[in-house]
C-alpha positions in Angstrom: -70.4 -11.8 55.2 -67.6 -10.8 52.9 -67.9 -9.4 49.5 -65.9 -10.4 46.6 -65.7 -7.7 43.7 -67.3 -9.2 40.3 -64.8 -9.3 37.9 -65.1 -9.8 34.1 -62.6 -13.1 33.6 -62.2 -12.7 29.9 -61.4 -8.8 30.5 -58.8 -9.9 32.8 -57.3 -12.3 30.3 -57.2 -9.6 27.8 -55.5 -7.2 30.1 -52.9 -9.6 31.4 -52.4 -10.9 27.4 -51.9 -7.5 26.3 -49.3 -6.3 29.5 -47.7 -9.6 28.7 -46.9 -8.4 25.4 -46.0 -4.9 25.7 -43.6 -6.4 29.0 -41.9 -9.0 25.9 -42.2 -5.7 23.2 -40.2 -3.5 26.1 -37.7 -6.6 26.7 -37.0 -7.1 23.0 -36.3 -3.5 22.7 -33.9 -3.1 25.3 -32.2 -6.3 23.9 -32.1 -4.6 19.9 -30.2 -1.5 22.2 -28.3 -3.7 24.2 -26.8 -5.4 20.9 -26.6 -2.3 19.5 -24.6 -0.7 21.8 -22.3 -3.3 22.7 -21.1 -3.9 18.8 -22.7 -0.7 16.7 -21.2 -2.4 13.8 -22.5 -6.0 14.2 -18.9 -7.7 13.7 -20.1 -10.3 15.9 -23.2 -11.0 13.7 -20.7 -12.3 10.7 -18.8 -14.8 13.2 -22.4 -16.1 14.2 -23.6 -16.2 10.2 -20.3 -18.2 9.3 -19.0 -20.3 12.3 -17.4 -22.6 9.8 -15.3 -19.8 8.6 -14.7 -17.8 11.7 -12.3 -15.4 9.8 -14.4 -12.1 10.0 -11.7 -9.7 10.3 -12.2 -6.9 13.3 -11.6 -3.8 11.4 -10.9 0.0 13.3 -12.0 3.1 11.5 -9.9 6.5 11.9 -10.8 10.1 10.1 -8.2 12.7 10.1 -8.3 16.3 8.2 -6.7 14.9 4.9 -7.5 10.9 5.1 -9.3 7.7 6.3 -7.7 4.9 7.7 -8.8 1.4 7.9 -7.0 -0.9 10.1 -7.5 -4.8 10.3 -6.5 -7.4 12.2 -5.4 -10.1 9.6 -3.3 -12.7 11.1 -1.8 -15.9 8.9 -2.7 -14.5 5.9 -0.5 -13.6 3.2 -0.8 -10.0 1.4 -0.7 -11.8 -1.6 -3.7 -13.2 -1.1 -6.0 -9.9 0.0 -8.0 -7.8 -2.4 -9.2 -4.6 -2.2 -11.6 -2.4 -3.6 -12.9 1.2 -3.7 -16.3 1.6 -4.6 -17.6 5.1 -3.7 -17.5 5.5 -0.2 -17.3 2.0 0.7 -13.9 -0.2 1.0 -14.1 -4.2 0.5 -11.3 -6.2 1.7 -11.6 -9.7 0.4 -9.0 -12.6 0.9 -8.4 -16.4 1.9 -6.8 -17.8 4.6 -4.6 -20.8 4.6 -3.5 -21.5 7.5 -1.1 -24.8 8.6 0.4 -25.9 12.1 2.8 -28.6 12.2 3.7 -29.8 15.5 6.2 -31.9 16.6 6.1 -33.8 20.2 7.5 -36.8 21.6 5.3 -39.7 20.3 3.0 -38.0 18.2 2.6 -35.9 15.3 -0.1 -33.5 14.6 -1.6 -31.3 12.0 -4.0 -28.5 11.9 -5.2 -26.5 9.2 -7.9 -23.6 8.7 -9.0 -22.0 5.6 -11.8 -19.9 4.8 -12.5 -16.8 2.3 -13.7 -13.7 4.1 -15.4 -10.1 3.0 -15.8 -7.2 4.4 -17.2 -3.7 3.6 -17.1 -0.8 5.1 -18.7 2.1 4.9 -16.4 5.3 4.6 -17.2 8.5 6.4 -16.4 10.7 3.6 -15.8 10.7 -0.2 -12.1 9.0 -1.0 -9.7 9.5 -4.3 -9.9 5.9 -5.2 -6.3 6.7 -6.9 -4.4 7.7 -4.1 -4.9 4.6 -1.8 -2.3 3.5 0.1 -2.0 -0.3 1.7 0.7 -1.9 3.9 0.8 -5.1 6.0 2.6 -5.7 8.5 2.7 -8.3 11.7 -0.7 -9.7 10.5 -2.2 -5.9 10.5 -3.3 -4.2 7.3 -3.1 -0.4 7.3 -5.4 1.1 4.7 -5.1 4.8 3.7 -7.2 6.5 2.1 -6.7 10.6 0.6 -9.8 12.5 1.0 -11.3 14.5 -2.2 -10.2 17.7 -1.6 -13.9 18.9 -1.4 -14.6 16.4 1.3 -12.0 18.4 3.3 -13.5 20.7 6.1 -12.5 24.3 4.8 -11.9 26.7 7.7 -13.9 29.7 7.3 -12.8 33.1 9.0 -15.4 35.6 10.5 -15.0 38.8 10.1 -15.8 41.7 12.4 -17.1 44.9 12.0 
């Protein structure tokens, strides 16, 4: 005769409910890292919020001694039509594209057109002189620099030995 351990069903349930959820907690924590990781400044979370648009512009984001330079990727769009602000520490480049494509072919003729406002701010690493700003565009990339206060400058400090 064989004996089968007792077991308490609705304990089991419990326990397998409650590794269940700490298995999904652990998953969904690994994916929050995962996201993180792979875009730390969720650019890709502004394409997936405004699909219609799809104009998000990928910005890079350079500290030197003296400045901070912004570069981004704006393709089509005419200077004219880009804003920016200095607010602080964070920079805001706002524009519109208009964008249209005429094609000619043998038997048909075809048009496309995309427009859409876009925004972006970023965050500055240090404390900018909002008057000496410097901007230039050129082959659909917009250079932003931007002078550091001089008190946001790293000030060398000697040591002295005795």
């Amino acid at each position: 005769m064989n004996l089968i351990p007792w077991r308490n069903k609705g304990a089991n349930r419990l326990a397998d409910s409650g590794e269940r959820s700490l298995t999904h907690l652990r998953d969904e924590v690994d994916h929050v890292f995962e996201r993180f990781f792979r875009d730390p400044w969720c650019t890709g979370l502004w394409d997936s919020l405004w699909p219609s648009v799809g104009v998000s512009p990928r910005m890079d984001l350079a500290e030197s001694e003296n400045d901070v330079t912004v570069t981004a990727e704006l393709p089509g769009i005419d200077p004219k039509d880009v804003e920016l602000n200095v607010t602080g520490n964070v920079l805001t480049i706002r524009g519109e594209k208009k964008q249209e494509k005429e094609e000619r072919k043998r038997n048909y003729h075809s048009v496309e057109r995309q427009y859409g406002g876009f925004q972006r701010s970023i965050q500055l690493p240090s404390t900018v002189d909002a008057d000496k700003v410097d901007a230039t565009y050129k082959d659909g990339i917009l250079t932003v620099t931007l002078a550091k206060h001089p008190e946001a400058r790293p000030k060398r400090i000697t040591v002295k030995s005795e």
